[in-house]
PyMOL CGO cylinders between C-alpha atoms (Angstrom):
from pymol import cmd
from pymol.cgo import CYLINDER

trace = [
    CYLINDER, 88.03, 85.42, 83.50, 91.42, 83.70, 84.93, 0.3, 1, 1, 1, 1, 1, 1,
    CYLINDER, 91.42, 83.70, 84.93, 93.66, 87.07, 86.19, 0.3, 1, 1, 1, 1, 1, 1,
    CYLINDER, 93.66, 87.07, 86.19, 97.49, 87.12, 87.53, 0.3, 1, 1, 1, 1, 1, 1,
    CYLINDER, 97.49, 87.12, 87.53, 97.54, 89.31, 90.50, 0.3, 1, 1, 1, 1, 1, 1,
    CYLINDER, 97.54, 89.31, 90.50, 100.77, 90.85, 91.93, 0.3, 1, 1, 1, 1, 1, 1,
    CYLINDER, 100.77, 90.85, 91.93, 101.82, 92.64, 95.24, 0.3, 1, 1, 1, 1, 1, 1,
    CYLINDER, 101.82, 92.64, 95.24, 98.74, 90.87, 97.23, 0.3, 1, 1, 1, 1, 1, 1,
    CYLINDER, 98.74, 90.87, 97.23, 100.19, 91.55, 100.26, 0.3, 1, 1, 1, 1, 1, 1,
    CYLINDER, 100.19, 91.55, 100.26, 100.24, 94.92, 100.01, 0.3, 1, 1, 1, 1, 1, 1,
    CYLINDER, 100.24, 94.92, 100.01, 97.04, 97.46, 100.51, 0.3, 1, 1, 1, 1, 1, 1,
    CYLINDER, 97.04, 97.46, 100.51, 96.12, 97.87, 96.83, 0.3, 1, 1, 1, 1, 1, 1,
    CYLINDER, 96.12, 97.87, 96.83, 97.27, 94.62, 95.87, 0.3, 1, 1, 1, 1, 1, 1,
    CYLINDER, 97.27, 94.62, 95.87, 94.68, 92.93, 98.99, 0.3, 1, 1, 1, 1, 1, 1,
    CYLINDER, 94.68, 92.93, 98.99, 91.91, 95.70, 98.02, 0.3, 1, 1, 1, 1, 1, 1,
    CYLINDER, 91.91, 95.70, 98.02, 92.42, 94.35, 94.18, 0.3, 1, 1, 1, 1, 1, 1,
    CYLINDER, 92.42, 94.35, 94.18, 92.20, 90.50, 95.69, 0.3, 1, 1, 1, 1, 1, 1,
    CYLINDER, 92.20, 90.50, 95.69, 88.86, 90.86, 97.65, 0.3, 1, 1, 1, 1, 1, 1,
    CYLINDER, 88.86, 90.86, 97.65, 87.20, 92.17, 94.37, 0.3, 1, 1, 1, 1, 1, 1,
    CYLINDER, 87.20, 92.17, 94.37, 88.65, 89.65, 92.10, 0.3, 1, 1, 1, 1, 1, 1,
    CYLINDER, 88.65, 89.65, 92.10, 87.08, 87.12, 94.90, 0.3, 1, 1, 1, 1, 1, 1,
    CYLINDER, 87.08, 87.12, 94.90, 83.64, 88.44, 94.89, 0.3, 1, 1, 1, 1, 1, 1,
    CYLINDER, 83.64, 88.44, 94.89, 83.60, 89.15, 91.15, 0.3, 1, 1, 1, 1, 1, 1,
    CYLINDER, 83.60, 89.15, 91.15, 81.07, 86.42, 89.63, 0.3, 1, 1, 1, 1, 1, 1,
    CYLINDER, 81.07, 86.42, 89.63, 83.14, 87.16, 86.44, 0.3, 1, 1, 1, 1, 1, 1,
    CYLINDER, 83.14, 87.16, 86.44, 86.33, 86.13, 88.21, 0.3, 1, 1, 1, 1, 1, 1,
    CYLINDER, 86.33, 86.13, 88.21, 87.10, 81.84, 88.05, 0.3, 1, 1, 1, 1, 1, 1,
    CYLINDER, 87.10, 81.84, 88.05, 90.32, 82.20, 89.41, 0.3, 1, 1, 1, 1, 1, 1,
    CYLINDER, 90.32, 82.20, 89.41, 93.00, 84.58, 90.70, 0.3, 1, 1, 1, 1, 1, 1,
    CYLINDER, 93.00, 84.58, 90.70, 96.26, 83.32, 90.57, 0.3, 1, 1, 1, 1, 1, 1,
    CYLINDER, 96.26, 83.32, 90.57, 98.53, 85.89, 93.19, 0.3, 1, 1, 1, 1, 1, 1,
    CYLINDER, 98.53, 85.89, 93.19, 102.19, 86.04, 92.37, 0.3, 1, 1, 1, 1, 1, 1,
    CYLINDER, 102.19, 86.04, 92.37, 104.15, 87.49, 95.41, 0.3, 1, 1, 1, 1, 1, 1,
    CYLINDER, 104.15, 87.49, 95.41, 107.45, 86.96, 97.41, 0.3, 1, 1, 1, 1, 1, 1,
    CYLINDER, 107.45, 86.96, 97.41, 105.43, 86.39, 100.73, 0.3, 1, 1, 1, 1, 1, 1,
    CYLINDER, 105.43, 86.39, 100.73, 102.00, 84.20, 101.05, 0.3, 1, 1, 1, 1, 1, 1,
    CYLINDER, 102.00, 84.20, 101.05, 99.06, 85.75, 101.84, 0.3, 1, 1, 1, 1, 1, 1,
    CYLINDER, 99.06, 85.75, 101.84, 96.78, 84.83, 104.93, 0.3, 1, 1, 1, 1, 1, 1,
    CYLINDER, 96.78, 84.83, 104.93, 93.99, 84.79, 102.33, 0.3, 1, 1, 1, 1, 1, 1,
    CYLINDER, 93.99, 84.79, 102.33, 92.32, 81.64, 101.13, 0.3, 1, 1, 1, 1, 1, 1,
    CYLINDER, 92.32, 81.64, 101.13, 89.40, 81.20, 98.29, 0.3, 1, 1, 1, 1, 1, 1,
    CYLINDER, 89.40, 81.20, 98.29, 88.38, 77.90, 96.17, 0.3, 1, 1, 1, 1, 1, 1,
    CYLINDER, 88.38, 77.90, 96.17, 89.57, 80.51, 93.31, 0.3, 1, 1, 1, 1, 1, 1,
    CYLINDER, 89.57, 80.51, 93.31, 92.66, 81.90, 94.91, 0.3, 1, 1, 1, 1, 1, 1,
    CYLINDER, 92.66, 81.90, 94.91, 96.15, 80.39, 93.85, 0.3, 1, 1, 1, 1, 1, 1,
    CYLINDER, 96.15, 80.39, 93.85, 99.13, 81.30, 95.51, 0.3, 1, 1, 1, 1, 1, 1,
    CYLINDER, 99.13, 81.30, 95.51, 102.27, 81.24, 93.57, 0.3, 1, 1, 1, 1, 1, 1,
    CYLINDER, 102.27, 81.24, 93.57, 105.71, 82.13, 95.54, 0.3, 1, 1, 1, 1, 1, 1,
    CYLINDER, 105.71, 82.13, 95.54, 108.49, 84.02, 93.81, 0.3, 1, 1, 1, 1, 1, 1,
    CYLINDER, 108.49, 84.02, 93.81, 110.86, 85.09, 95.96, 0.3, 1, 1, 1, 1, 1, 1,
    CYLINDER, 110.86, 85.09, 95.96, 112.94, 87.31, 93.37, 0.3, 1, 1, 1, 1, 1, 1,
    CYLINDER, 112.94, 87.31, 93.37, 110.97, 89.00, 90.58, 0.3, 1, 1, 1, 1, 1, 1,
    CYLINDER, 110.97, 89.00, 90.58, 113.85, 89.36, 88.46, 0.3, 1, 1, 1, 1, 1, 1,
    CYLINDER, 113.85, 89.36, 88.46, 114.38, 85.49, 88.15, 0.3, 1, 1, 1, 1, 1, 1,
    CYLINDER, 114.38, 85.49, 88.15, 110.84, 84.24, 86.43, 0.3, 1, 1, 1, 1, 1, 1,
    CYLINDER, 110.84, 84.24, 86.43, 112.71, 81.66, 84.22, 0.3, 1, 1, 1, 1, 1, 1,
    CYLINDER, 112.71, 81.66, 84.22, 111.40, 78.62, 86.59, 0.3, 1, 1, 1, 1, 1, 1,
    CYLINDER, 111.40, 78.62, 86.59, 107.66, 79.72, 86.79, 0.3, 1, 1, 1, 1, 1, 1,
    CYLINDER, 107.66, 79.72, 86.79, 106.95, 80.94, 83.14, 0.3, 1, 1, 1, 1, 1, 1,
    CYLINDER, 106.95, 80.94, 83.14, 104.87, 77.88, 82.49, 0.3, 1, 1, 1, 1, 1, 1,
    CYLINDER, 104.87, 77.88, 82.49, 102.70, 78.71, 85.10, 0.3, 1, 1, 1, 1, 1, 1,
    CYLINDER, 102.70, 78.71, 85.10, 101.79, 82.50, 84.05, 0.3, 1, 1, 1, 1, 1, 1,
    CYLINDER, 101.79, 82.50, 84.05, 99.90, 81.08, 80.75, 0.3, 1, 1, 1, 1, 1, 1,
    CYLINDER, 99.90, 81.08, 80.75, 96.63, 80.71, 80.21, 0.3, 1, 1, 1, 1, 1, 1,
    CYLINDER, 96.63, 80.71, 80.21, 95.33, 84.21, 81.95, 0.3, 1, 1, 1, 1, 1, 1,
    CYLINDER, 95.33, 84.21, 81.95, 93.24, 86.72, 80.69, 0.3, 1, 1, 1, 1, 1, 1,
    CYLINDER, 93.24, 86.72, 80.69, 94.33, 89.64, 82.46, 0.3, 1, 1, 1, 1, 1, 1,
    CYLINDER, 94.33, 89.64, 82.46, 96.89, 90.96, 85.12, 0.3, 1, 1, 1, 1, 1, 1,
    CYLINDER, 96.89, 90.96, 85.12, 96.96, 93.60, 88.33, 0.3, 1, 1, 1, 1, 1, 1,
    CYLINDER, 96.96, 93.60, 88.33, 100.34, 94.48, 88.71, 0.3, 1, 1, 1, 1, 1, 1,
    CYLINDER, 100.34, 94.48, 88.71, 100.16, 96.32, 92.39, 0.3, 1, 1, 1, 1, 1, 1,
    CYLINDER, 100.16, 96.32, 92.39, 103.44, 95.70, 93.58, 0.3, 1, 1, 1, 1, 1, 1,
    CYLINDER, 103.44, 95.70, 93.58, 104.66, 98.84, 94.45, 0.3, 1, 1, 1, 1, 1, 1,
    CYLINDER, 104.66, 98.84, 94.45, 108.07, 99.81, 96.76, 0.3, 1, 1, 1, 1, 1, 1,
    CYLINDER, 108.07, 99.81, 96.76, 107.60, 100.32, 100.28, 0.3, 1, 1, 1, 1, 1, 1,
    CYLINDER, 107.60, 100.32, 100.28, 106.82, 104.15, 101.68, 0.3, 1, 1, 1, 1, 1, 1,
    CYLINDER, 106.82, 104.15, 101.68, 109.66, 103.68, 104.45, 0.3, 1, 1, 1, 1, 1, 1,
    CYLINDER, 109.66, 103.68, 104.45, 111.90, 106.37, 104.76, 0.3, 1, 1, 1, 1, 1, 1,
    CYLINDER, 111.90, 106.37, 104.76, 109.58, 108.21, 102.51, 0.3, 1, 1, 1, 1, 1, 1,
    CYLINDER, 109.58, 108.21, 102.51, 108.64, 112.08, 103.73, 0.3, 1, 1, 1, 1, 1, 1,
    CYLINDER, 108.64, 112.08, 103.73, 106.37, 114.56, 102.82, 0.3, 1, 1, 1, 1, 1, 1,
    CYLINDER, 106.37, 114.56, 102.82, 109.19, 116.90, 101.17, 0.3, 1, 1, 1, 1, 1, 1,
    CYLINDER, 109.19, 116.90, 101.17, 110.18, 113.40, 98.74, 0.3, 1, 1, 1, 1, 1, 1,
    CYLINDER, 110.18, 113.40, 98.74, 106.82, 112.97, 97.22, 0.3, 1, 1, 1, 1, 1, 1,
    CYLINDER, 106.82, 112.97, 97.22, 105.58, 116.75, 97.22, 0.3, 1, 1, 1, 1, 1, 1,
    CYLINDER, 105.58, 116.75, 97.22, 109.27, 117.21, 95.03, 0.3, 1, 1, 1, 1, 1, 1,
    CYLINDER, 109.27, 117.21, 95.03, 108.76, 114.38, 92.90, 0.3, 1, 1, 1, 1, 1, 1,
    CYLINDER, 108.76, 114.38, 92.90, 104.87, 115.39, 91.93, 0.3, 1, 1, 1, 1, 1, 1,
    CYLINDER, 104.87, 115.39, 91.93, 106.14, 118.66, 91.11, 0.3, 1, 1, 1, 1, 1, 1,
    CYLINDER, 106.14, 118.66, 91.11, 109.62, 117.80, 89.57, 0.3, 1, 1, 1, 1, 1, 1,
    CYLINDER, 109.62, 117.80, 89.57, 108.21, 115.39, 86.84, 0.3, 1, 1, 1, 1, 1, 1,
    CYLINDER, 108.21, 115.39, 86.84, 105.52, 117.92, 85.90, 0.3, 1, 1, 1, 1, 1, 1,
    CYLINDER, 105.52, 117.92, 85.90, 106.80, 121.37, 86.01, 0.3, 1, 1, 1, 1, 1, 1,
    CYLINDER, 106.80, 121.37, 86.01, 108.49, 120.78, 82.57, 0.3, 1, 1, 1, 1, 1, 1,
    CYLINDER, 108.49, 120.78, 82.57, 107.74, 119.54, 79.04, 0.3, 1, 1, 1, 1, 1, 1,
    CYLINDER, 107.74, 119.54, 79.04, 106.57, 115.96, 79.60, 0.3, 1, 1, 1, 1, 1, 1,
    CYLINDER, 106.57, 115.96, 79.60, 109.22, 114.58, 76.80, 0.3, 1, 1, 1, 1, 1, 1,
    CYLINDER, 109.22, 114.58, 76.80, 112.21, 115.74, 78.73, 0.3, 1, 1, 1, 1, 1, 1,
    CYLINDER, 112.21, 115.74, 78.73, 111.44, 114.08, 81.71, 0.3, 1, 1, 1, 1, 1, 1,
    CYLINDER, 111.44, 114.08, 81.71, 113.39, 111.15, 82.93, 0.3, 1, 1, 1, 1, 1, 1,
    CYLINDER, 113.39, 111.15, 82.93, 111.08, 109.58, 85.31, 0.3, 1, 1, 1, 1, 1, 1,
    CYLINDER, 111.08, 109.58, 85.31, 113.86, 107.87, 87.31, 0.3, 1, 1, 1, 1, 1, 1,
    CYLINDER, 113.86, 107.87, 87.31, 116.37, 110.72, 87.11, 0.3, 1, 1, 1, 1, 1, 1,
    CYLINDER, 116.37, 110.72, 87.11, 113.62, 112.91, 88.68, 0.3, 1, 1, 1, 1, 1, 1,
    CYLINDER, 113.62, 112.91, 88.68, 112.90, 110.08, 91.45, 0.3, 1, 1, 1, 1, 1, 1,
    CYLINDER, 112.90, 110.08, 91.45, 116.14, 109.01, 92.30, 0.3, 1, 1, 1, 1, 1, 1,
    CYLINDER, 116.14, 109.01, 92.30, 117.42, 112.95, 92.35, 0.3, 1, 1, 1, 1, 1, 1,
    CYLINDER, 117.42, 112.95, 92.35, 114.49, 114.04, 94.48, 0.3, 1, 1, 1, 1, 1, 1,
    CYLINDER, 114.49, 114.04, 94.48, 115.28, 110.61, 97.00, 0.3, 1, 1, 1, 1, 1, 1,
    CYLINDER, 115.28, 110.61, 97.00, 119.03, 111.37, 97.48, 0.3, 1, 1, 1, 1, 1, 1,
    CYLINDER, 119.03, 111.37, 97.48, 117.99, 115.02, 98.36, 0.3, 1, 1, 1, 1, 1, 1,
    CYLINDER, 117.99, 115.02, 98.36, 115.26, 114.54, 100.54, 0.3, 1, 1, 1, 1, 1, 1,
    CYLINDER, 115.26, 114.54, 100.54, 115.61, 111.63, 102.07, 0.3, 1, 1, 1, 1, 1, 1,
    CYLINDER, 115.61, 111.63, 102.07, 117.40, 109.63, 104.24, 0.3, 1, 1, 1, 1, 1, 1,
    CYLINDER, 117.40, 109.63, 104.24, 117.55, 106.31, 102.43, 0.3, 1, 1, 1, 1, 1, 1,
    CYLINDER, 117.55, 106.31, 102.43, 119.16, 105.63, 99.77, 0.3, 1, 1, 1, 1, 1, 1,
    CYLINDER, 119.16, 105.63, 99.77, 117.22, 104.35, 96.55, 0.3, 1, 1, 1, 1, 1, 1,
    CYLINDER, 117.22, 104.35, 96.55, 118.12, 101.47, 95.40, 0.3, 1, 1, 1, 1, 1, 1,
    CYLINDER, 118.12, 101.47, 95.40, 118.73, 101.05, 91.62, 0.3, 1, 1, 1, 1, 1, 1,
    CYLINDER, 118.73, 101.05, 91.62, 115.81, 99.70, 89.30, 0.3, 1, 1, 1, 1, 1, 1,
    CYLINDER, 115.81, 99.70, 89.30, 113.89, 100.09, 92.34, 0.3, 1, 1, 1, 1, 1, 1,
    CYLINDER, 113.89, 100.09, 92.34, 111.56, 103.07, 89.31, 0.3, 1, 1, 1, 1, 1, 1,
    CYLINDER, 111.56, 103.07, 89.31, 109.59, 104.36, 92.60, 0.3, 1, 1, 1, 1, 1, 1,
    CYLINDER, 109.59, 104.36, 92.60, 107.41, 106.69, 90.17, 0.3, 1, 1, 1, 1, 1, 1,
    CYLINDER, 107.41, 106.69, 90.17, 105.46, 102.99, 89.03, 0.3, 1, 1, 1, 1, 1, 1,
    CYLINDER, 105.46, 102.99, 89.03, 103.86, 102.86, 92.28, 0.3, 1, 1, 1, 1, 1, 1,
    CYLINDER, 103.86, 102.86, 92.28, 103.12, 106.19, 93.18, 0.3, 1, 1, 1, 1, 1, 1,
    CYLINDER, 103.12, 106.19, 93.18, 99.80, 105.84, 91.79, 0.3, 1, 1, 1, 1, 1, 1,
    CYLINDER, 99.80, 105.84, 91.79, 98.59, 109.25, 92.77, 0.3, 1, 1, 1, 1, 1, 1,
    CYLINDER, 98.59, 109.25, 92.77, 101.10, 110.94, 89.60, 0.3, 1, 1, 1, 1, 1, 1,
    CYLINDER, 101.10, 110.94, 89.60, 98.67, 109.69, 87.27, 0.3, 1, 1, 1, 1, 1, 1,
    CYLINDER, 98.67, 109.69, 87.27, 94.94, 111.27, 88.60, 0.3, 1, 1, 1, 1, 1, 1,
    CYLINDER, 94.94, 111.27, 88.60, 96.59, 114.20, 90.65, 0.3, 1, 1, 1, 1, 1, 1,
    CYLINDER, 96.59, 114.20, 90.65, 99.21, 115.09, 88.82, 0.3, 1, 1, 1, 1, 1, 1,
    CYLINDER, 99.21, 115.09, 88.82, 100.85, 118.07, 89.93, 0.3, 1, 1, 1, 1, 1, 1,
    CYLINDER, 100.85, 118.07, 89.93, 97.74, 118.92, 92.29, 0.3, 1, 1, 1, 1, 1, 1,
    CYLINDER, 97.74, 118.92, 92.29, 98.48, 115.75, 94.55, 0.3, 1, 1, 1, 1, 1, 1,
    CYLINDER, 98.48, 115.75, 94.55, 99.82, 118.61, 97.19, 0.3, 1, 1, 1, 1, 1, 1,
    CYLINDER, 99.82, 118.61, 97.19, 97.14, 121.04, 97.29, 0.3, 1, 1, 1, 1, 1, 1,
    CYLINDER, 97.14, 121.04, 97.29, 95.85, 119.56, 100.09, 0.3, 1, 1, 1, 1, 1, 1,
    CYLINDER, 95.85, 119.56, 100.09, 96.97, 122.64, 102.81, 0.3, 1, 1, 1, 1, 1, 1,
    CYLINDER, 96.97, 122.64, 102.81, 95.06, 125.13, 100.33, 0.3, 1, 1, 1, 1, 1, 1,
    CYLINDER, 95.06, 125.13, 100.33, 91.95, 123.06, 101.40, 0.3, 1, 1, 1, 1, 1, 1,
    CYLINDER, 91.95, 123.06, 101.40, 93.06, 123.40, 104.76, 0.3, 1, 1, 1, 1, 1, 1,
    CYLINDER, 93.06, 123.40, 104.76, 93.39, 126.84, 104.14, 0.3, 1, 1, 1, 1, 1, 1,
    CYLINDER, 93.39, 126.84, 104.14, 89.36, 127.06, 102.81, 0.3, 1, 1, 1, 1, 1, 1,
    CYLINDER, 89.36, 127.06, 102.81, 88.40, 124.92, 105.43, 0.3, 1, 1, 1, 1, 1, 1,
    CYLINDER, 88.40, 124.92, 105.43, 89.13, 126.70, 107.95, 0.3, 1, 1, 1, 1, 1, 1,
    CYLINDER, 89.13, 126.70, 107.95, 88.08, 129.98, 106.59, 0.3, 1, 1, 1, 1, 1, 1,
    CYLINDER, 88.08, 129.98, 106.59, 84.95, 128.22, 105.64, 0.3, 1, 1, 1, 1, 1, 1,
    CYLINDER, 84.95, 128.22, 105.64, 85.13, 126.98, 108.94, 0.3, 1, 1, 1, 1, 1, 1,
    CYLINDER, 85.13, 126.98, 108.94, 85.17, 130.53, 110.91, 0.3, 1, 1, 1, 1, 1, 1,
    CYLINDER, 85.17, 130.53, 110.91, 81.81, 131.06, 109.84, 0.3, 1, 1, 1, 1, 1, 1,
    CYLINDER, 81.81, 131.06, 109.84, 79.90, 128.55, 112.16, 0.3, 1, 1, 1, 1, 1, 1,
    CYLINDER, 79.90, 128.55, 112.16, 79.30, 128.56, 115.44, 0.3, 1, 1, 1, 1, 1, 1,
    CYLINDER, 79.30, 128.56, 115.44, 81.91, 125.91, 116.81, 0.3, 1, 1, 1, 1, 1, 1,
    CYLINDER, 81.91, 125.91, 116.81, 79.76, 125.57, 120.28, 0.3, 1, 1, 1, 1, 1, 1,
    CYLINDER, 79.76, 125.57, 120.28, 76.34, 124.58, 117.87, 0.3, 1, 1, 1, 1, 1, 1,
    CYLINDER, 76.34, 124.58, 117.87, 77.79, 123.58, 114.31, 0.3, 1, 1, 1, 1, 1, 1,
    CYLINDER, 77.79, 123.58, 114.31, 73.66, 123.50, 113.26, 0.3, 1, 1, 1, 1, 1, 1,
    CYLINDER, 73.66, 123.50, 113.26, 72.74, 126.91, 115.10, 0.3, 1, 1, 1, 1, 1, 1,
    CYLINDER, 72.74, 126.91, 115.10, 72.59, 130.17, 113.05, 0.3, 1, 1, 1, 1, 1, 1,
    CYLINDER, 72.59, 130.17, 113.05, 72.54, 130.69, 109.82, 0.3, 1, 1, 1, 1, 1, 1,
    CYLINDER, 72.54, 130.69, 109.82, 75.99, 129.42, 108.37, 0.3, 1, 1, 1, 1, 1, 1,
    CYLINDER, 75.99, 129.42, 108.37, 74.68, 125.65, 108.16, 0.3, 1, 1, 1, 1, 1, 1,
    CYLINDER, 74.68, 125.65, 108.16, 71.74, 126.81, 106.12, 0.3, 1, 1, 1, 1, 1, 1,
    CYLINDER, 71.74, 126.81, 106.12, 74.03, 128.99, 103.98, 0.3, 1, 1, 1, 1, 1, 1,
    CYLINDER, 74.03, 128.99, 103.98, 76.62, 126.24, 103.77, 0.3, 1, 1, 1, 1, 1, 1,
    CYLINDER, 76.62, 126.24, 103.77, 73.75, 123.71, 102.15, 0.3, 1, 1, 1, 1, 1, 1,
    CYLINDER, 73.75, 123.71, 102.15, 72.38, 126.47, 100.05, 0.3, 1, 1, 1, 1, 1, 1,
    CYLINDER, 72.38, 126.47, 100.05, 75.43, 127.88, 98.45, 0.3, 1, 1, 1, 1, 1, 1,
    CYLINDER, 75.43, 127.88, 98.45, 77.74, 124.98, 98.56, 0.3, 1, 1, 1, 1, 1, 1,
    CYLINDER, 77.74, 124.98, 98.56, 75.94, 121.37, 99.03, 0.3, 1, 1, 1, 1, 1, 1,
    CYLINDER, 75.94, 121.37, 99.03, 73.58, 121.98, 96.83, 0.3, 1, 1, 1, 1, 1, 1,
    CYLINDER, 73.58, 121.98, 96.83, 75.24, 123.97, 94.04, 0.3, 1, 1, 1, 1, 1, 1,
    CYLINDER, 75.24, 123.97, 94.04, 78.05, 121.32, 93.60, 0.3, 1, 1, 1, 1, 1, 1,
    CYLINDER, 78.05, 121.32, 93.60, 79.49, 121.16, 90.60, 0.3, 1, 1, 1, 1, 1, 1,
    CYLINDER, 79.49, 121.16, 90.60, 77.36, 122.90, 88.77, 0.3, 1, 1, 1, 1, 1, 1,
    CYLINDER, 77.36, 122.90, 88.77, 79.71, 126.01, 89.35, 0.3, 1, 1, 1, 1, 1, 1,
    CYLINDER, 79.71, 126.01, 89.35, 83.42, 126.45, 89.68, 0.3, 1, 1, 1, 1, 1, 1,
    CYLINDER, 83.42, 126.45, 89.68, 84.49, 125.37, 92.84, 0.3, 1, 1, 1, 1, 1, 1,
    CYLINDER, 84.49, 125.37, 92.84, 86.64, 129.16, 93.91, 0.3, 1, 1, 1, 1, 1, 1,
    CYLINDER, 86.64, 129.16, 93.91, 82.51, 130.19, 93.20, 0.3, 1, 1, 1, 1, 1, 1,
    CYLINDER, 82.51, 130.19, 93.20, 80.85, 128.01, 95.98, 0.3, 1, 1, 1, 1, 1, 1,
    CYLINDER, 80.85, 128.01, 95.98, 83.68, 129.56, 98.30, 0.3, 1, 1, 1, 1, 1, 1,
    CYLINDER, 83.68, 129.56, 98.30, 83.33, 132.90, 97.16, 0.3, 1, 1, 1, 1, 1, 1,
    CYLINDER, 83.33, 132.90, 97.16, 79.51, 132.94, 97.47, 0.3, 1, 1, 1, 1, 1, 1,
    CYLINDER, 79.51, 132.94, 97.47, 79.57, 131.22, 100.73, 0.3, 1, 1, 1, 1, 1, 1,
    CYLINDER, 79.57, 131.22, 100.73, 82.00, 133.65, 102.15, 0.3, 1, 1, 1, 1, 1, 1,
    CYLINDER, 82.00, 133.65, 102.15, 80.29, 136.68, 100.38, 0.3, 1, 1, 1, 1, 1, 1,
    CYLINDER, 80.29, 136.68, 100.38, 84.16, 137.47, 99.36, 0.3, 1, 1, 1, 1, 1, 1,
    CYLINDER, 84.16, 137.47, 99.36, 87.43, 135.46, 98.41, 0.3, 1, 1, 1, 1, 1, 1,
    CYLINDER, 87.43, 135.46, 98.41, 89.07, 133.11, 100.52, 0.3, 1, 1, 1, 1, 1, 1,
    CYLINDER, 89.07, 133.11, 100.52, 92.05, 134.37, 102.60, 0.3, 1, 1, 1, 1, 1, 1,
    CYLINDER, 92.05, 134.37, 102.60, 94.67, 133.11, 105.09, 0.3, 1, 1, 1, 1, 1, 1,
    CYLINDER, 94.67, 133.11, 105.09, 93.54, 134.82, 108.51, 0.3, 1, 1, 1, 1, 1, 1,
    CYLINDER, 93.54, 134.82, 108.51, 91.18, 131.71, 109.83, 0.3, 1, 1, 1, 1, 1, 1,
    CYLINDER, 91.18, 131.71, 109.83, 94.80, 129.95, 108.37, 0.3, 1, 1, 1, 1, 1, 1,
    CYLINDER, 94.80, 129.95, 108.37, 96.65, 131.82, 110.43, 0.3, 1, 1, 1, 1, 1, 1,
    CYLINDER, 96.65, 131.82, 110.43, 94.96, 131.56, 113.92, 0.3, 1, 1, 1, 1, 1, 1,
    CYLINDER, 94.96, 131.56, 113.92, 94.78, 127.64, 113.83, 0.3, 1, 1, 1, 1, 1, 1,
    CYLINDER, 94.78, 127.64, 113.83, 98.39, 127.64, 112.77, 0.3, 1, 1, 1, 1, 1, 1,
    CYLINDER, 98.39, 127.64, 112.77, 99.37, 129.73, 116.21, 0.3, 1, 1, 1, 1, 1, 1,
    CYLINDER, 99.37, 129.73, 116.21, 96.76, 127.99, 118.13, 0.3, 1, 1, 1, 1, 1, 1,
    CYLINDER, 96.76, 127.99, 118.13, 97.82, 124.17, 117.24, 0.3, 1, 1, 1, 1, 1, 1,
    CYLINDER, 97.82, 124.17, 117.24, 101.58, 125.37, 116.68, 0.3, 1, 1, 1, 1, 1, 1,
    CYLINDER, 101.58, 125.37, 116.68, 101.99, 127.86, 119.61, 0.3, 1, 1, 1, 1, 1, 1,
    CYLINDER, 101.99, 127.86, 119.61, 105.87, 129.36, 119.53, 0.3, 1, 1, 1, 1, 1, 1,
    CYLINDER, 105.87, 129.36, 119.53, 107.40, 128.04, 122.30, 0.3, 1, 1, 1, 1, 1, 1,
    CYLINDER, 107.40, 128.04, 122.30, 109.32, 130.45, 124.36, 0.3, 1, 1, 1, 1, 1, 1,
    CYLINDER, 109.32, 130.45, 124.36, 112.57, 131.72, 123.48, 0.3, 1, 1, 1, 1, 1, 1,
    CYLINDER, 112.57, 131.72, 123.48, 115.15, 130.81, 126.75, 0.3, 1, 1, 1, 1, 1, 1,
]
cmd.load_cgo(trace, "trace")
């Protein structure tokens, strides 16, 4: 197999590389990108395009592949938590037919950040998380939330001592997925999860400072 690989420079785009190298299946990789990469293979071809707009002059040399990794993505500077956690939720709170991908991006940029996005720039394309997370791609502080309530039940001077580590294999590890996940917490816990173990870590890594 003969593959066109894009955005090699980046940290999907070098993962994607290595693979393509080791991959028996893989004769040669031919890596389109505006900057060389410090990579070199007996199958790895570097082809230098500085603007990816203006292919005119290289066509000839994208025939003849089988297949192509398109991992150039737009850089994460000036990117913030609030930016991504709007644009996850912005493009799927509605019905997916209304939604104007770079409306949504571009609207949630201008608000949140403090860059300015610049046009056809379609930053949704490399947020790769939109497509397996979805909407769920900031849930991650309600795990925090179970952890540490999970957490509260150990002994944080002998993590092994007692009888919470046994528990924690038997109700959890070893259950898996073979019941809904709220089920393994609830069972562990012997009730539902709740904010209090939330709570303390929040005033004990946050503490208020005092008010002059």
């Amino acid at each position: 197999m003969r593959v066109i690989l894009t955005g090699v420079t980046g940290m999907v785009g070098e993962g994607v590389l290595l693979e393509c190298l080791e991959n028996d299946s893989v004769e040669k990789v031919l890596a389109v990108s505006r900057k060389p990469t410090d990579h070199t293979h007996p199958k790895l071809e570097q082809l230098l395009v500085p603007d990816f707009r203006k292919t005119t002059d290289v066509e000839a040399k994208l025939t003849g592949y089988d297949a192509c990794f398109y991992c150039a993505g737009v850089s994460s500077v000036g990117m913030s938590e609030a930016d991504y956690t709007a644009i996850s939720y912005d493009i799927y709170k509605g019905n997916p037919k209304d939604v104007d991908l770079d409306a949504v991006t571009t609207g949630d940029q201008k608000r949140y950040s403090h860059t300015v996005p610049l046009p056809g720039s379609h930053l949704y394309a490399s947020f790769g998380h939109l497509a397996g997370y979805s909407s769920a791609y900031y849930t991650y502080l309600w795990d925090k939330v179970i952890a540490e309530d999970l957490f509260q039940q150990f002994d944080t001077a002998n993590l092994l001592g007692g009888t919470a580590a046994m528990r924690y294999r038997r109700a959890v590890l070893e259950t898996g997925g073979s019941v809904p996940a709220n089920d393994l917490v609830k069972d562990f816990l012997g009730r539902p999860q709740n904010m209090q173990a939330f709570q303390k870590w929040m005033a004990e890594e946050f503490p208020s400072e005092p008010r002059p």
